[in-house]
N, C-alpha and C positions, 0 to 999 in steps of 0.2 A: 633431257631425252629419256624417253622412257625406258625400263630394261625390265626381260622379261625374266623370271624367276621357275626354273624350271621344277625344284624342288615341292614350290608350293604352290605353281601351275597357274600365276598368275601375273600381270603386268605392274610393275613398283613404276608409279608413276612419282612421288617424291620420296627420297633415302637420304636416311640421317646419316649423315657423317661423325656428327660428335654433339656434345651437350653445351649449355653455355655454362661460366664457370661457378664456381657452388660463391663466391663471395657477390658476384653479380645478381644474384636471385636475391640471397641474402639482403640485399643493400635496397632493390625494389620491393620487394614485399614489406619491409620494414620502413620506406618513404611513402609505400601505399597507406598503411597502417597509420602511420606521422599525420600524413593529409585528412583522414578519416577523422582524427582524433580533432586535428585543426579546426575542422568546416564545422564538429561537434560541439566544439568547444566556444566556437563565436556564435551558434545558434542557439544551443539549449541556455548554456550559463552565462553568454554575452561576456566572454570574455575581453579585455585588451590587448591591444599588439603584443607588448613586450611580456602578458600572462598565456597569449596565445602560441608565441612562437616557444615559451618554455614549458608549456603542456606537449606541445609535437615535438621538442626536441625529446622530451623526457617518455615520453611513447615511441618513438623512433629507435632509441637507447635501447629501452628494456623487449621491444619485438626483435631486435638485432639480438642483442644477449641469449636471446630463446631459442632462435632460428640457429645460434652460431652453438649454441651447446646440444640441438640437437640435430640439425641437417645431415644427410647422411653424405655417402659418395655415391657417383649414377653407379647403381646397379648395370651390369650385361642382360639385354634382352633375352629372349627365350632361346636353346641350347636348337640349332639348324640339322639337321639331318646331314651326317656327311656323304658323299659319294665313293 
C-alpha cells in the first residue's frame, strides 16, 4: 500500500525495510564471477571438466577473499528532516 511522505511531499510507493545480508551478496557476486570464469574457460582455452571446475572454484575463492576483505556494512540513507 502506498504511503504518502509528507516531509518530502511525495507518495513512497515501495519502502525498504532492511538490506540483504553482506555474506549473501558476497557468496553471489563471487558464483557470478566463478560462472563467468567457467563458460571462459571452456570457450577461449577449451578447457576440461575436472580443469574447468578448478579454474571457477579457484575464481570463486579469490573474488570471495576480495569482496570479504573489502565489503563494507549498509550505510544509513540520507539524514530526514525531523518534525
Amino acid at each position: 500500500m502506498p504511503q504518502y511522505d509528507p516531509d518530502y511531499k511525495i507518495w513512497k510507493v515501495f519502502v525498504m525495510k532492511d538490506t540483504a545480508p553482506k555474506l549473501t551478496g558476497m557468496i553471489v557476486v563471487a558464483a557470478m564471477f566463478g560462472l563467468l570464469s567457467v563458460g571462459v574457460s571452456s570457450v577461449i582455452f577449451e578447457l576440461e571438466q575436472g580443469s574447468l571446475a578448478l579454474a571457477g572454484s579457484g575464481v570463486f575463492a579469490l573474488v570471495f577473499v576480495i569482496l570479504a576483505l573489502g565489503w563494507r556494512e549498509p550505510q544509513n540513507g540520507p539524514n530526514r528532516p525531523t518534525k
